[in-house]
CHARMM internal coordinates of N, CA and C (Angstrom, degrees):
IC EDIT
DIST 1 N 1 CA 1.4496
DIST 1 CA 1 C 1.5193
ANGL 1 N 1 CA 1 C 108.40
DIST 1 C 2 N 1.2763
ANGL 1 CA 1 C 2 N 118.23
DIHE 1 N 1 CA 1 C 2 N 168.31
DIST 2 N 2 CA 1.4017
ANGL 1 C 2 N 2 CA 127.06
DIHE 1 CA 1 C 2 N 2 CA -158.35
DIST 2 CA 2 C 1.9124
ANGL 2 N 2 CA 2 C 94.72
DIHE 1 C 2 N 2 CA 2 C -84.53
DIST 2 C 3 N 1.3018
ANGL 2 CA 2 C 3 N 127.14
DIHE 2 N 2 CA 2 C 3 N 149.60
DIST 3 N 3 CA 1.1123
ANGL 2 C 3 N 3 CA 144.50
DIHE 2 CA 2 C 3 N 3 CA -174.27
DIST 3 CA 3 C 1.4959
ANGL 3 N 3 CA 3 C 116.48
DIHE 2 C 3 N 3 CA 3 C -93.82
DIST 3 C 4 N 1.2983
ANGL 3 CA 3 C 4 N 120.45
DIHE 3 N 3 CA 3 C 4 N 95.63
DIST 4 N 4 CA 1.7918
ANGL 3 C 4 N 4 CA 131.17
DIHE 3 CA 3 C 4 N 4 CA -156.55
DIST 4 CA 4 C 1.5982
ANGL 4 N 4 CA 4 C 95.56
DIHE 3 C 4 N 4 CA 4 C -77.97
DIST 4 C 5 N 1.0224
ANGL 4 CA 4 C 5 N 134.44
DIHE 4 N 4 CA 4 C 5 N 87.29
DIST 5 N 5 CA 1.4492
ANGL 4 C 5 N 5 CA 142.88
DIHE 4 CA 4 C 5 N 5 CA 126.35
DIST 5 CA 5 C 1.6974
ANGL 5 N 5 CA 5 C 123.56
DIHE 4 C 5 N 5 CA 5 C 14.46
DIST 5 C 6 N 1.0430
ANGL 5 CA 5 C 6 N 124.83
DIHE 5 N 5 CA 5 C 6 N 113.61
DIST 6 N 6 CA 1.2543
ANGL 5 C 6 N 6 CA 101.83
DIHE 5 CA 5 C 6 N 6 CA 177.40
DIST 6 CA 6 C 1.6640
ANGL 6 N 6 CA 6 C 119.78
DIHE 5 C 6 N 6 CA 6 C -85.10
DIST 6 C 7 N 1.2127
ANGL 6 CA 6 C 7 N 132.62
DIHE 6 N 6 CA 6 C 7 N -176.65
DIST 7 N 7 CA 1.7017
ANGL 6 C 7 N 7 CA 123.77
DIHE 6 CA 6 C 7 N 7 CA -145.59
DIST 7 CA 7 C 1.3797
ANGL 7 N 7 CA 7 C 90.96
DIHE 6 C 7 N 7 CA 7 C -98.05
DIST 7 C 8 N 1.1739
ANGL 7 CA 7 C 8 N 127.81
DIHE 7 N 7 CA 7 C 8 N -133.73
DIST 8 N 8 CA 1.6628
ANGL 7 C 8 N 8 CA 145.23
DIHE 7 CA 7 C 8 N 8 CA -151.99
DIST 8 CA 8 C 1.5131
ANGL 8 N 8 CA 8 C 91.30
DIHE 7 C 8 N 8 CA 8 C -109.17
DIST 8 C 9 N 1.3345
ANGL 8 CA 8 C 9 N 118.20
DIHE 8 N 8 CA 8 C 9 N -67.67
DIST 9 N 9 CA 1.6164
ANGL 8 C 9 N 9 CA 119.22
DIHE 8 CA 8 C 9 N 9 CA -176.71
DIST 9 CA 9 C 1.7459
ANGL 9 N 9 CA 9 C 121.66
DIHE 8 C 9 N 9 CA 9 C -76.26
DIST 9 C 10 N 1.0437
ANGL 9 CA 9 C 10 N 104.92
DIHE 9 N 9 CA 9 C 10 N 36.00
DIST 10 N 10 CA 1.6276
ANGL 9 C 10 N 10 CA 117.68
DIHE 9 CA 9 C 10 N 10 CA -169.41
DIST 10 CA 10 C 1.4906
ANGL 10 N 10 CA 10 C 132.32
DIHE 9 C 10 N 10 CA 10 C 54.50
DIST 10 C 11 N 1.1156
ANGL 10 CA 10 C 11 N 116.35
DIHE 10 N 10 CA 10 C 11 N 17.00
DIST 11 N 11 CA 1.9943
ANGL 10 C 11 N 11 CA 141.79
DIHE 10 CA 10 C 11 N 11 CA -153.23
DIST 11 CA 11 C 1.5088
ANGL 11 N 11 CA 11 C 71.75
DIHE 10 C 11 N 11 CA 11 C -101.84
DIST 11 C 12 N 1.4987
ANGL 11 CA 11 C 12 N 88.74
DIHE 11 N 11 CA 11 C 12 N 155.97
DIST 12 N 12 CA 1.5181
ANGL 11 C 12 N 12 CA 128.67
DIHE 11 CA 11 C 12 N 12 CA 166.55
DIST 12 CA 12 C 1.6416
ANGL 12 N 12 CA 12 C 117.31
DIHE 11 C 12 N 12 CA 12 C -95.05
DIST 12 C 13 N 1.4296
ANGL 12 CA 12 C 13 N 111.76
DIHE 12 N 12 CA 12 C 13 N 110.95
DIST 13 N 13 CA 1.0923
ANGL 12 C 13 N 13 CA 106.08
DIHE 12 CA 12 C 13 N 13 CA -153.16
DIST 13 CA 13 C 1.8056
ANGL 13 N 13 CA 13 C 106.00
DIHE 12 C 13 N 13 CA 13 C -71.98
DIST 13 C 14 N 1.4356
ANGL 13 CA 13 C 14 N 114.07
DIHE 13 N 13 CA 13 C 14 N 164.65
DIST 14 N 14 CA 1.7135
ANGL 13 C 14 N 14 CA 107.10
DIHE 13 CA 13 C 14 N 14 CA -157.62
DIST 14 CA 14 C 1.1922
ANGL 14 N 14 CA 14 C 103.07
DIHE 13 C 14 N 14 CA 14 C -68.12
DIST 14 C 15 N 1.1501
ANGL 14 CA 14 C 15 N 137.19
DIHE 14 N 14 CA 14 C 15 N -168.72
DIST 15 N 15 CA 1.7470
ANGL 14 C 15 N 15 CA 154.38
DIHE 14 CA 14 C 15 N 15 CA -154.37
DIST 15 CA 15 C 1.4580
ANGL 15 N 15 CA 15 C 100.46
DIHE 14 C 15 N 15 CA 15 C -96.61
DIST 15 C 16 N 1.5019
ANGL 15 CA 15 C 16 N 128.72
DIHE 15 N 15 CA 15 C 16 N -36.98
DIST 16 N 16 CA 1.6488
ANGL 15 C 16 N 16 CA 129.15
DIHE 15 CA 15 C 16 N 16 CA 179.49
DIST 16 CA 16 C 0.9292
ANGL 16 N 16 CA 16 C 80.69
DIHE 15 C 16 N 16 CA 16 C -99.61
DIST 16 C 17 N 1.2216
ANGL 16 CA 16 C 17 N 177.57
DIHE 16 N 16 CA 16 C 17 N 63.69
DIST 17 N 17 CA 1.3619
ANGL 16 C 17 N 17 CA 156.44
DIHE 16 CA 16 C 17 N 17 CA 100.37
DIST 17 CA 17 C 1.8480
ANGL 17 N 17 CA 17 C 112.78
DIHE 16 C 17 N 17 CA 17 C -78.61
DIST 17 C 18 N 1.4564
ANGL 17 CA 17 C 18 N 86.96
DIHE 17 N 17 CA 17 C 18 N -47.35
DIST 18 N 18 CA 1.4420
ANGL 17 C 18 N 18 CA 96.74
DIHE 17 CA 17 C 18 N 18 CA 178.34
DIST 18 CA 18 C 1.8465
ANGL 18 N 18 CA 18 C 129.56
DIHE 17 C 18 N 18 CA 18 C -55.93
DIST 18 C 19 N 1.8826
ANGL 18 CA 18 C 19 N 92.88
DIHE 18 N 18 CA 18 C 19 N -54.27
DIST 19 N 19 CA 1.4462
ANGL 18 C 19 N 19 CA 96.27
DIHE 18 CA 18 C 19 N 19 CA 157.04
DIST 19 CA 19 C 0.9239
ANGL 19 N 19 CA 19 C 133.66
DIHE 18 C 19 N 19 CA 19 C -50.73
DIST 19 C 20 N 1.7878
ANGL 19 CA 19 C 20 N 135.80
DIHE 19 N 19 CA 19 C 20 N -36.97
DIST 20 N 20 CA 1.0869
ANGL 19 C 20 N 20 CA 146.15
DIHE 19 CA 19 C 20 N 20 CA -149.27
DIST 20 CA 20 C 1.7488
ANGL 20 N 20 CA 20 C 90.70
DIHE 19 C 20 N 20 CA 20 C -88.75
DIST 20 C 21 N 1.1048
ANGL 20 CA 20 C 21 N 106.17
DIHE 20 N 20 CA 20 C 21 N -56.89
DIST 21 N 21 CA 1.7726
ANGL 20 C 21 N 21 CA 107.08
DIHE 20 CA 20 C 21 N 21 CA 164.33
DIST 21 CA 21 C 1.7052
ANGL 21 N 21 CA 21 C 129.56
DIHE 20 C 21 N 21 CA 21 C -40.44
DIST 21 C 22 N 1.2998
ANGL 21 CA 21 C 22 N 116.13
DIHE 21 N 21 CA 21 C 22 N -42.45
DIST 22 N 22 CA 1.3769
ANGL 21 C 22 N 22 CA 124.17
DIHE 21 CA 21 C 22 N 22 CA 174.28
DIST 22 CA 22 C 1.6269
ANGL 22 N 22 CA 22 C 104.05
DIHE 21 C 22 N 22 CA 22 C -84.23
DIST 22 C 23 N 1.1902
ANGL 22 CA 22 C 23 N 119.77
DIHE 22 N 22 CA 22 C 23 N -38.49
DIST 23 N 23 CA 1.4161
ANGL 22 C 23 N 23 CA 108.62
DIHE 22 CA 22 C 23 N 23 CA 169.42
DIST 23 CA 23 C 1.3680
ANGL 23 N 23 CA 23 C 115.24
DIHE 22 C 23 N 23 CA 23 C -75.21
DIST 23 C 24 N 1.5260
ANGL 23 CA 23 C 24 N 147.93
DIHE 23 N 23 CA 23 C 24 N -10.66
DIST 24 N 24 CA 0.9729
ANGL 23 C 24 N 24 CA 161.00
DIHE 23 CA 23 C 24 N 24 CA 130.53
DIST 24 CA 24 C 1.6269
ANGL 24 N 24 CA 24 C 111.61
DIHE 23 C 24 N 24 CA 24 C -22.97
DIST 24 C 25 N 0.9650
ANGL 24 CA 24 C 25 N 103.52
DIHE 24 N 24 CA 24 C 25 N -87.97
DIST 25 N 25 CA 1.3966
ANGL 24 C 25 N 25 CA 142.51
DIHE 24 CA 24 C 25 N 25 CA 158.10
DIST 25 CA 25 C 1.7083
ANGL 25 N 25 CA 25 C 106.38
DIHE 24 C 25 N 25 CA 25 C -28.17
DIST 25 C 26 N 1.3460
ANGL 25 CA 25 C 26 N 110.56
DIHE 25 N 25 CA 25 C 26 N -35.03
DIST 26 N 26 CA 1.7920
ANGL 25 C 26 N 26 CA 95.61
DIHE 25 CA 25 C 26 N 26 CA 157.70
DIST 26 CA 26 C 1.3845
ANGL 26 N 26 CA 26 C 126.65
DIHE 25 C 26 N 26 CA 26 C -129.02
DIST 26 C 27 N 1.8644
ANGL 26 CA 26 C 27 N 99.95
DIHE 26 N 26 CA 26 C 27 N 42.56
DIST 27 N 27 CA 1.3285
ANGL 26 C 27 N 27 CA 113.18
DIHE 26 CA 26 C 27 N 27 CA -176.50
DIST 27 CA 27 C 1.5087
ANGL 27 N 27 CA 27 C 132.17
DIHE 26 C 27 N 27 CA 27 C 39.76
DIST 27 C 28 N 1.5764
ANGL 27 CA 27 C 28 N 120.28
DIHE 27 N 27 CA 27 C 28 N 43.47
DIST 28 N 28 CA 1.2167
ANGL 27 C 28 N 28 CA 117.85
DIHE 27 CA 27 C 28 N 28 CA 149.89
DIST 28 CA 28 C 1.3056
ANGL 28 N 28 CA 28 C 136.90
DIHE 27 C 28 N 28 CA 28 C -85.43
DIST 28 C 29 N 1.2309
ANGL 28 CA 28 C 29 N 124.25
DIHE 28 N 28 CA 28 C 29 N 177.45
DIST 29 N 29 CA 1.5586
ANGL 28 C 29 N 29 CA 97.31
DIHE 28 CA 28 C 29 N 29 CA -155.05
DIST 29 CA 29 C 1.7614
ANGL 29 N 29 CA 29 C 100.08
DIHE 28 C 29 N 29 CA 29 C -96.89
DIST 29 C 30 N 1.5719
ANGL 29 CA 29 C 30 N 97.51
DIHE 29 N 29 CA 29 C 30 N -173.13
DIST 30 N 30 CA 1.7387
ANGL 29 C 30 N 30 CA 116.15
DIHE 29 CA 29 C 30 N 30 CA -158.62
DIST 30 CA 30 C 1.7584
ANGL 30 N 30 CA 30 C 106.87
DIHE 29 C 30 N 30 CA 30 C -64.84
DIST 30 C 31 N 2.3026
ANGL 30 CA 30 C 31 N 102.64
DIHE 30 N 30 CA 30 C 31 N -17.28
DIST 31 N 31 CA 1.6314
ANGL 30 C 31 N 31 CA 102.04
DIHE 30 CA 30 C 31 N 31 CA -161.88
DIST 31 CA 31 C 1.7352
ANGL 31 N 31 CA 31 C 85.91
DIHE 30 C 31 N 31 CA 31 C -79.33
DIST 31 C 32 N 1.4383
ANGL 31 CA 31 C 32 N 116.72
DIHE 31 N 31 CA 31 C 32 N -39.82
DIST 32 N 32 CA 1.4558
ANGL 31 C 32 N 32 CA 131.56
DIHE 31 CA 31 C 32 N 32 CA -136.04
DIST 32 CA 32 C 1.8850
ANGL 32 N 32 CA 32 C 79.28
DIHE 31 C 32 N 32 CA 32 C -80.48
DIST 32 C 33 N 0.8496
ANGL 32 CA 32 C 33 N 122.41
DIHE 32 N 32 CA 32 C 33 N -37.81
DIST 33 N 33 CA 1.8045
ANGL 32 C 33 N 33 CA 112.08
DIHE 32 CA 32 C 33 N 33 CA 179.30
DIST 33 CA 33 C 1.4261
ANGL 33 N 33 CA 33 C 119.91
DIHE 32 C 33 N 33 CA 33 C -81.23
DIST 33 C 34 N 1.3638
ANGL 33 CA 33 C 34 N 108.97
DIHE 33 N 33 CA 33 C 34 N -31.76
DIST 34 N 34 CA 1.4702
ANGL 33 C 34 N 34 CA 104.33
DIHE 33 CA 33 C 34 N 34 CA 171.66
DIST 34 CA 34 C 2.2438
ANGL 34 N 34 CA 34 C 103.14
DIHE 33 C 34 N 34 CA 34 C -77.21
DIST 34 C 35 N 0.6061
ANGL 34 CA 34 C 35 N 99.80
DIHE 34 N 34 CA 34 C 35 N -10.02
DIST 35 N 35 CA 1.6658
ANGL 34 C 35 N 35 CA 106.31
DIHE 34 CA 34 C 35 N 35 CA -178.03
DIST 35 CA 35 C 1.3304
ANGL 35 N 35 CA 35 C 120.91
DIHE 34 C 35 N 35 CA 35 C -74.81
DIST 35 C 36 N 1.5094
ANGL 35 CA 35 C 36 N 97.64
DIHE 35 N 35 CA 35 C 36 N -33.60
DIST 36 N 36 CA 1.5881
ANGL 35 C 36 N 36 CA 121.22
DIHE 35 CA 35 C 36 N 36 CA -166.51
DIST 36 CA 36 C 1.8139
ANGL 36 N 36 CA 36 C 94.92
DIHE 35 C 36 N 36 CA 36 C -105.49
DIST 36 C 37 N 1.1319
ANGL 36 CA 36 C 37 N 130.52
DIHE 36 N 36 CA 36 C 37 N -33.61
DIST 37 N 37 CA 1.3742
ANGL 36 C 37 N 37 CA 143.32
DIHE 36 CA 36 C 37 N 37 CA 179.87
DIST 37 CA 37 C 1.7967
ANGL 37 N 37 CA 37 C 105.91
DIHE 36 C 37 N 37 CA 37 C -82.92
DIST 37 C 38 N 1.1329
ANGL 37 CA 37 C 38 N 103.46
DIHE 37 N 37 CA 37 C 38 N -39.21
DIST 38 N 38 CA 1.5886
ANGL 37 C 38 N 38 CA 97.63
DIHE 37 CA 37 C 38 N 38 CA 172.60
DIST 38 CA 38 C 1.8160
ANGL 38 N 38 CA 38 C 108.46
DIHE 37 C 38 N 38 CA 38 C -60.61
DIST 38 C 39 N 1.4868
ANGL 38 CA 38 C 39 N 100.98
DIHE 38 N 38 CA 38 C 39 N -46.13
DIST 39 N 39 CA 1.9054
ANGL 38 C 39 N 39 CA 109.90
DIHE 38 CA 38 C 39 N 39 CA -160.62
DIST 39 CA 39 C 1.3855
ANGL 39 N 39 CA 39 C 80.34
DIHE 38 C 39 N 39 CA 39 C -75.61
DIST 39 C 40 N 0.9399
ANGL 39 CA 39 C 40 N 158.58
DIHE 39 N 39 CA 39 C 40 N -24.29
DIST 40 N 40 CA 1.6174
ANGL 39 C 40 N 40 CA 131.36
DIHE 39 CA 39 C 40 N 40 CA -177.89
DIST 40 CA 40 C 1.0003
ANGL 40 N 40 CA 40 C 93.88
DIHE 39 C 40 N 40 CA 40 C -86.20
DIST 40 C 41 N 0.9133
ANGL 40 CA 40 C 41 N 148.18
DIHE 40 N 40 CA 40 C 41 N -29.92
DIST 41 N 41 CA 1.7976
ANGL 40 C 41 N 41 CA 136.24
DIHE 40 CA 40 C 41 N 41 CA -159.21
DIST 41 CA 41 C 1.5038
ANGL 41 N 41 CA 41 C 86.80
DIHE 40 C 41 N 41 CA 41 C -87.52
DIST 41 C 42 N 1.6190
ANGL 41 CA 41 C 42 N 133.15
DIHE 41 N 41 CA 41 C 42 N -29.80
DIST 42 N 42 CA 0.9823
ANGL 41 C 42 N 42 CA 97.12
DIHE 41 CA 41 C 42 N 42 CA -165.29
DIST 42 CA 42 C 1.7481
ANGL 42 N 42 CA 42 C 113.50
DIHE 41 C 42 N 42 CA 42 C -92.85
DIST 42 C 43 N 1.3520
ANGL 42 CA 42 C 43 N 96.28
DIHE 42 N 42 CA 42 C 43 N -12.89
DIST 43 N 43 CA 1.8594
ANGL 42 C 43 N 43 CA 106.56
DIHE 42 CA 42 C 43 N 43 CA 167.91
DIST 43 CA 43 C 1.1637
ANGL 43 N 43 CA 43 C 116.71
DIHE 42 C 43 N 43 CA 43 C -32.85
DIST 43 C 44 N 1.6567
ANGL 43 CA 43 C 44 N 89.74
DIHE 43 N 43 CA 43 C 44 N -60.55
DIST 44 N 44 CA 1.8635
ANGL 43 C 44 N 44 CA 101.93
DIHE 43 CA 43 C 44 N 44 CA -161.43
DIST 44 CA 44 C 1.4970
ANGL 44 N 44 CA 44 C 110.21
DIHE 43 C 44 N 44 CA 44 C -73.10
DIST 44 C 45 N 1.1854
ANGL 44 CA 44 C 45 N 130.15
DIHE 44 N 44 CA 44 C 45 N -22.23
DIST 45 N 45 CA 1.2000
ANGL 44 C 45 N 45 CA 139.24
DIHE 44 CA 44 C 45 N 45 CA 162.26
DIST 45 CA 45 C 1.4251
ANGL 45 N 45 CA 45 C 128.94
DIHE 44 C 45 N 45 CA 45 C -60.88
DIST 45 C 46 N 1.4108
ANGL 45 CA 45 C 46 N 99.98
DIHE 45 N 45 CA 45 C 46 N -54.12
DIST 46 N 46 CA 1.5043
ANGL 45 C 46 N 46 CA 105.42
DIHE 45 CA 45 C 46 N 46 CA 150.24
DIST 46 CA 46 C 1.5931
ANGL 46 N 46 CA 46 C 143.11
DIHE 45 C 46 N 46 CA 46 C -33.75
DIST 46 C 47 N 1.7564
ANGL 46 CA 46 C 47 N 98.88
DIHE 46 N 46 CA 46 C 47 N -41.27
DIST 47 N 47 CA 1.2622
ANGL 46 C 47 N 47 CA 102.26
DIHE 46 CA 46 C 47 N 47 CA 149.09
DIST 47 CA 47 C 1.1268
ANGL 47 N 47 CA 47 C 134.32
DIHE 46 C 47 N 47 CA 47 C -143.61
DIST 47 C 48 N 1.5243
ANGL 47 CA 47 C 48 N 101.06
DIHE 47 N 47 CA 47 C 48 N 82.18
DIST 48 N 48 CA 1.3244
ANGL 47 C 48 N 48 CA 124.49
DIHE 47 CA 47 C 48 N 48 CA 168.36
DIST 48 CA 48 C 1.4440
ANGL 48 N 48 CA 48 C 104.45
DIHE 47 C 48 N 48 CA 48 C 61.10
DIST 48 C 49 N 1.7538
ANGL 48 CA 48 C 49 N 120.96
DIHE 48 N 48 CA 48 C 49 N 80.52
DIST 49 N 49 CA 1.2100
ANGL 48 C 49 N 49 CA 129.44
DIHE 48 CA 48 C 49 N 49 CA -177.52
DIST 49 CA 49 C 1.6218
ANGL 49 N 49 CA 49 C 123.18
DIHE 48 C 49 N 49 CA 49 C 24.04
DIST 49 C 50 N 1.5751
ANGL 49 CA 49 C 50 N 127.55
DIHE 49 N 49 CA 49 C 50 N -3.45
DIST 50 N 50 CA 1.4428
ANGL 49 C 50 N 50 CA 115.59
DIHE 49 CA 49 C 50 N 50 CA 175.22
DIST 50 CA 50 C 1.6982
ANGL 50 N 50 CA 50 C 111.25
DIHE 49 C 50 N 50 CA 50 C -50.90
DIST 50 C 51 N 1.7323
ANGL 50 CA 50 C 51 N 96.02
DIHE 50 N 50 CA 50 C 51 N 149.12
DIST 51 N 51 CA 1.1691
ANGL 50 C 51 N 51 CA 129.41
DIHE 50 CA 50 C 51 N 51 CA -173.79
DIST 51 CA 51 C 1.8317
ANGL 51 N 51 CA 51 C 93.00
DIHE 50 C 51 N 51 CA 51 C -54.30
DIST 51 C 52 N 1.1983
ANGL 51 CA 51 C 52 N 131.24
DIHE 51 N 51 CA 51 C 52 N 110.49
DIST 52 N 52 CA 1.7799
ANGL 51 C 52 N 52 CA 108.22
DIHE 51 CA 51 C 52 N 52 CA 140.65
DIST 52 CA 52 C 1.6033
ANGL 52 N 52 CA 52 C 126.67
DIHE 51 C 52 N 52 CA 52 C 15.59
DIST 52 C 53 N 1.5451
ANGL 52 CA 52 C 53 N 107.82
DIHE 52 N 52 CA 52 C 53 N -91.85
DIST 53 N 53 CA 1.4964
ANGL 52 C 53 N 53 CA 126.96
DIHE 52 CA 52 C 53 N 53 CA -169.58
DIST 53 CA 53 C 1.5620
ANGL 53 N 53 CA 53 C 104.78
DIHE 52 C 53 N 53 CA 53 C -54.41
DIST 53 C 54 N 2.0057
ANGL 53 CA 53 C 54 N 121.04
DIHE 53 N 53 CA 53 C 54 N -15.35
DIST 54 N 54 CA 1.2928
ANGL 53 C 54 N 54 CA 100.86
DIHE 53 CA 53 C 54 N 54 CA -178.14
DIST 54 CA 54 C 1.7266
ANGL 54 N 54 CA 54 C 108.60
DIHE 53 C 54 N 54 CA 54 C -106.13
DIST 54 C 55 N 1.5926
ANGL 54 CA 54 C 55 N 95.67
DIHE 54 N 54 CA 54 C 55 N 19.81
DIST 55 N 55 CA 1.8438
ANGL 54 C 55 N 55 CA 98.11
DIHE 54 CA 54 C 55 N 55 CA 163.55
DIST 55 CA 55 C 1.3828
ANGL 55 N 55 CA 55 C 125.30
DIHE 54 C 55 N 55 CA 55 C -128.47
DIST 55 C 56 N 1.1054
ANGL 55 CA 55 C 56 N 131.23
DIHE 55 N 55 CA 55 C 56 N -178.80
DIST 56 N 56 CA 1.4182
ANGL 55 C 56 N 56 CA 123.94
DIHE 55 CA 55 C 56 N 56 CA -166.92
DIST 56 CA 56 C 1.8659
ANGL 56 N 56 CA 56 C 112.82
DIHE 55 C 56 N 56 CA 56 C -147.46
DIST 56 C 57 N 1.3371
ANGL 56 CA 56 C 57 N 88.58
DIHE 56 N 56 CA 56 C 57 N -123.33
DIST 57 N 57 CA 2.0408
ANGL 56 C 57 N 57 CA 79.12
DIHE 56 CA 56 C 57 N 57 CA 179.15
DIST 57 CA 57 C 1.6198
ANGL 57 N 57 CA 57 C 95.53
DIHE 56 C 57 N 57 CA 57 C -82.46
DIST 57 C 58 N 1.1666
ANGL 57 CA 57 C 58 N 108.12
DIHE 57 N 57 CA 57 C 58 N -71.92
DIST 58 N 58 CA 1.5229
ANGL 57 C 58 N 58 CA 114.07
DIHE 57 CA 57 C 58 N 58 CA -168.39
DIST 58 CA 58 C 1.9106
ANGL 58 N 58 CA 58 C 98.12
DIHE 57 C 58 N 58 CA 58 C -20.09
DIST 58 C 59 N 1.0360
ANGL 58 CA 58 C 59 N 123.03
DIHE 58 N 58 CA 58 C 59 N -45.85
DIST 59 N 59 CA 1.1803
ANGL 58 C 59 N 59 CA 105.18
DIHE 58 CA 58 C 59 N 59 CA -165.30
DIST 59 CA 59 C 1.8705
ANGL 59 N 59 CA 59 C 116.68
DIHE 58 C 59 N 59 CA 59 C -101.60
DIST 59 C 60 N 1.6147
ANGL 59 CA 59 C 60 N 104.36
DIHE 59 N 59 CA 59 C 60 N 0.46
DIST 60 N 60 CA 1.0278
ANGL 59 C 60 N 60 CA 119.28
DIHE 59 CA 59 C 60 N 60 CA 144.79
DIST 60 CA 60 C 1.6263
ANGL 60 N 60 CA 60 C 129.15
DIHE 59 C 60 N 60 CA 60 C -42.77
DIST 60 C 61 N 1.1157
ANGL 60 CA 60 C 61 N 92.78
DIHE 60 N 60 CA 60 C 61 N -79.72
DIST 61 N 61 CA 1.4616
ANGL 60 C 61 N 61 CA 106.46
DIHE 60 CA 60 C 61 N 61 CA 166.32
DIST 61 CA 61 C 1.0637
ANGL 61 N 61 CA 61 C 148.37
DIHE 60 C 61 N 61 CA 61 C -47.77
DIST 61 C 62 N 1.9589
ANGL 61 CA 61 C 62 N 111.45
DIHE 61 N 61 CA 61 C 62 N -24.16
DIST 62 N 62 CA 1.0332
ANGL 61 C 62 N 62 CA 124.63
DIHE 61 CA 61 C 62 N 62 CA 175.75
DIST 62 CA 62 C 1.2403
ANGL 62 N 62 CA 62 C 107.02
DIHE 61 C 62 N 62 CA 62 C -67.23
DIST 62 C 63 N 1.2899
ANGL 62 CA 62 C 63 N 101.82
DIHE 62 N 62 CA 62 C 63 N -42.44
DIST 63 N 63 CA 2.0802
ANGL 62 C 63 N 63 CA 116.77
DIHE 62 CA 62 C 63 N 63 CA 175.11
DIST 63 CA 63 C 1.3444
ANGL 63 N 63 CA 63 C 108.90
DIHE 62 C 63 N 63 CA 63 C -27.81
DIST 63 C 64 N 1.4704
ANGL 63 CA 63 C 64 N 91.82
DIHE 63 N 63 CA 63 C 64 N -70.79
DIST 64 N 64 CA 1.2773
ANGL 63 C 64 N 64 CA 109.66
DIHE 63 CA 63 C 64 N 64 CA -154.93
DIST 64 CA 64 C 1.6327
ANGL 64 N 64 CA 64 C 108.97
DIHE 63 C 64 N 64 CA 64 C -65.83
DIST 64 C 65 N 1.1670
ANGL 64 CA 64 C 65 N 134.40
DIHE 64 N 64 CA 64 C 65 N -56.94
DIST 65 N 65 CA 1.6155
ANGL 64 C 65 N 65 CA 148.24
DIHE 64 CA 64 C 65 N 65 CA 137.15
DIST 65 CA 65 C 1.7595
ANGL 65 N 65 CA 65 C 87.65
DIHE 64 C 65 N 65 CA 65 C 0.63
DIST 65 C 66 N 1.2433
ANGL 65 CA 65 C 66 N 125.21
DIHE 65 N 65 CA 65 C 66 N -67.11
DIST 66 N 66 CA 1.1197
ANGL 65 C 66 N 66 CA 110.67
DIHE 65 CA 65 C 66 N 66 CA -152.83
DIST 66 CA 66 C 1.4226
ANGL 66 N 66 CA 66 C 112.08
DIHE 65 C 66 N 66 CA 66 C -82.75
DIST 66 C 67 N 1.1670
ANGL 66 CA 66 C 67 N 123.29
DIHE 66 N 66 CA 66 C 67 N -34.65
DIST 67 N 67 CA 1.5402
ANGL 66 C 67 N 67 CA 129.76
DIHE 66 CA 66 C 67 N 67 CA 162.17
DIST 67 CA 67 C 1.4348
ANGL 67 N 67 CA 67 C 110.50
DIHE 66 C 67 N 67 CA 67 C -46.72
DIST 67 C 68 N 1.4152
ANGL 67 CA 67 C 68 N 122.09
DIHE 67 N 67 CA 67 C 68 N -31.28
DIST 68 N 68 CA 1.6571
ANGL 67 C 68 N 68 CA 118.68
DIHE 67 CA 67 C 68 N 68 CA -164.80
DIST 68 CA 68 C 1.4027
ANGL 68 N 68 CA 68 C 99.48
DIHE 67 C 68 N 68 CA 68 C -93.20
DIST 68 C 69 N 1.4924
ANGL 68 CA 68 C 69 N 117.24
DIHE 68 N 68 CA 68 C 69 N -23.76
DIST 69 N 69 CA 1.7073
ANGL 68 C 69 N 69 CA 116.64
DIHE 68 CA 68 C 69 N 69 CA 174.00
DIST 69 CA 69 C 1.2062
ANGL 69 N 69 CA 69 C 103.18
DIHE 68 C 69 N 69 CA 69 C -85.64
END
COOR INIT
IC SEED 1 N 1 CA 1 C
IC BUILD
C-alpha cells in the first residue's frame, strides 16, 4: 500500500485523510471514497469513536452482526 507522508508540521496525517489519499492515489472515483469514508466513520462510531488499530475481529464482527440484525 501507498506510504502516508507526514503533513507540513511533521504530524501524521488523520485516518480519513489518509484513506482518502491512497484511494486518491489509485484513482477511484469521488462516489467509491465517499462510500468507503462514510463505512469507517460509521465503524468507529459504532463503537464509541475507538481508533481502528485499537480493535480487531471481535469488534469486526460485532459491526457486522449488527448491520445483519
Amino acid at each position: 500500500m501507498c506510504e502516508i507522508l507526514n503533513d507540513s508540521k511533521g504530524k501524521k496525517p488523520k485516518l480519513l485523510d489518509q484513506v482518502r489519499s491512497v484511494i486518491r492515489a489509485k484513482h477511484y472515483s469521488i462516489r467509491t471514497e465517499e462510500a468507503y469514508t462514510d463505512w469507517i466513520k460509521r465503524f468507529i462510531i459504532y463503537h464509541n469513536k475507538l481508533h481502528p488499530l485499537e480493535m480487531g475481529e471481535v469488534e469486526i464482527n460485532k459491526f457486522i452482526t449488527y448491520l445483519a440484525v
